[in-house]
C-alpha positions in Angstrom: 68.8 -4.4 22.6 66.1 -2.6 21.2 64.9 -3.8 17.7 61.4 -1.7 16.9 64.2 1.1 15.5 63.9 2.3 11.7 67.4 2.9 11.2 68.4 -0.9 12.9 69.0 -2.4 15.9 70.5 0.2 18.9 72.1 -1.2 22.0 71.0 -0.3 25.5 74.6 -0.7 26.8 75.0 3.2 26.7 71.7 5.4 26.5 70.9 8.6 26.6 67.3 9.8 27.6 65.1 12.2 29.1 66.5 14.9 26.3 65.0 18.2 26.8 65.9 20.9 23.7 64.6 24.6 23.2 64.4 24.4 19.5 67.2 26.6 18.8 70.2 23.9 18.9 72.1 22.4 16.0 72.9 19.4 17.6 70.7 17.1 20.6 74.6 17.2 22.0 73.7 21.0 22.8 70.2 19.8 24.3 70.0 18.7 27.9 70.3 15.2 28.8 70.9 12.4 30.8 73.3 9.6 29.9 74.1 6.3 32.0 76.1 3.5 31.1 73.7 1.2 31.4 69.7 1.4 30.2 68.0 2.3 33.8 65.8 0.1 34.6 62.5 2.3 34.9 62.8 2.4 31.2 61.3 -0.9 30.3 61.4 -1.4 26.6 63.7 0.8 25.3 63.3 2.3 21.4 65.6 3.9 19.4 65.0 7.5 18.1 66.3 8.7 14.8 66.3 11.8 12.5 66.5 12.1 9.0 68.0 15.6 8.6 67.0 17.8 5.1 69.6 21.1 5.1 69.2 24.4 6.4 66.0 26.9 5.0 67.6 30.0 4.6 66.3 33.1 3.4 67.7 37.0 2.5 66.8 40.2 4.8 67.3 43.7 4.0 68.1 43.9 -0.2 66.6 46.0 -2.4 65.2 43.2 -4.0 64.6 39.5 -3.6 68.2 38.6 -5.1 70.3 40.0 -2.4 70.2 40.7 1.0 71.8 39.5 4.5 71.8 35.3 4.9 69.5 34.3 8.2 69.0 30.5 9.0 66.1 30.3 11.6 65.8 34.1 12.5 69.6 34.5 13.0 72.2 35.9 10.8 75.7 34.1 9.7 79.1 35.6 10.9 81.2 37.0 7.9 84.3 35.0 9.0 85.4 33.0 6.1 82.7 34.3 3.8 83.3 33.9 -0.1 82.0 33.8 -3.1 81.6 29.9 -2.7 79.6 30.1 0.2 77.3 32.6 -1.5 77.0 30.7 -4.6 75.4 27.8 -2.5 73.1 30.2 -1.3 71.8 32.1 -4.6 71.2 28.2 -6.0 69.4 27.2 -2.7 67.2 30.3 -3.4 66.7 29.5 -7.0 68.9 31.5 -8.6 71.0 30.4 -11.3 74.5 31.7 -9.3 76.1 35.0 -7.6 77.2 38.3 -8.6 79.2 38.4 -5.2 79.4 37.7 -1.5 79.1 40.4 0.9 80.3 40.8 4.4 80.0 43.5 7.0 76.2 43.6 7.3 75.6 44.9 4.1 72.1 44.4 4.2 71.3 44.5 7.9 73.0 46.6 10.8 73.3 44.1 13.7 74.4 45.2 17.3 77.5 44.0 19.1 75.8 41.5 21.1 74.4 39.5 18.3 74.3 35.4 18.5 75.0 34.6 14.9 73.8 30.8 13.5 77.2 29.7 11.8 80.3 30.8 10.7 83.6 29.8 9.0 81.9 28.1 6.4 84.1 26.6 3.8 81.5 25.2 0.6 83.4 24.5 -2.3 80.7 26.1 -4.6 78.6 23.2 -5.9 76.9 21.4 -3.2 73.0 22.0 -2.8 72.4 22.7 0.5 75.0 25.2 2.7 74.7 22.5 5.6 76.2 20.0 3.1 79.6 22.8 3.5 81.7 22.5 6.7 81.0 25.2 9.3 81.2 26.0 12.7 77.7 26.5 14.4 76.7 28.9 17.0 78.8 31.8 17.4 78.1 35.0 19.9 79.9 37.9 19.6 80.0 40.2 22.9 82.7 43.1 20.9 83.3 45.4 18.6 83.9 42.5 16.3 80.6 41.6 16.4 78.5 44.8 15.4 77.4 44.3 11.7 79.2 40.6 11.2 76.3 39.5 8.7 77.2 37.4 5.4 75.2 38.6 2.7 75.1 37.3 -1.4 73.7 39.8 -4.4 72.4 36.7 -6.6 71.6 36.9 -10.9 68.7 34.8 -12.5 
């Protein structure tokens, strides 16, 4: 049992180590790793690792002006499935702004291609959380059709 943790004491009787991510996952489950029932034994003191986790930065691409545009978390857009005026009001507050004029979908903002890896989608915020990663979602989705040419979620935000 390793006690040097910040979040508490974490057992060795399942571990999972050597974790190698690219930087581009939303979970270490999506890293590669290795995992053994037992702590192996060339790891001689085992420590816990933790993560405090602080929301998603998002930011707007392609509007006329910095109230509206296409949503991008990390360089990549979010797929229009599901998208509503909920969803965008979490943005346009996240942003600063006091709420939304409307949600778009379609790529309003931004053409994207067919083959377009898109951060989230399906995201179901019920308008007054703070942070859009506080809404339930589903992360990583790639589209390889017709579906997927201009699937961008996009908000037109007031002051």
């Amino acid at each position: 049992m390793s006690v040097q943790s910040l979040f508490g004491e974490v057992t060795t009787s399942s571990m999972v180590y050597d974790i190698k991510c690219r930087g581009d996952e939303w979970s270490l489950a999506a890293c590669s790793y290795k995992e053994d029932g037992d702590c192996p034994a060339s790891v001689r003191s085992p420590k816990g690792a933790g993560v405090v986790c602080q929301g998603y930065n998002v930011e707007l691409r392609g509007g006329s002006n910095s109230r509206e545009g296409d949503v991008y978390i990390t360089n990549q857009p979010l797929f229009h499935y599901n998208w509503g005026t909920e969803d965008a009001n979490v943005i346009c507050r996240m942003l600063g702004f006091t709420g939304v004029t409307r949600a778009t979908t379609g790529s309003t903002f931004v053409g994207l291609p067919r083959y377009t890896r898109y951060k989230a989608y399906n995201f179901g915020c019920s308008g007054s959380e703070t942070n859009l990663a506080d809404c339930p979602h589903t992360l990583n989705y790639y589209t390889s059709g017709s579906s997927g040419a201009n699937g961008g979620s996009g908000v037109v935000c007031y002051y």
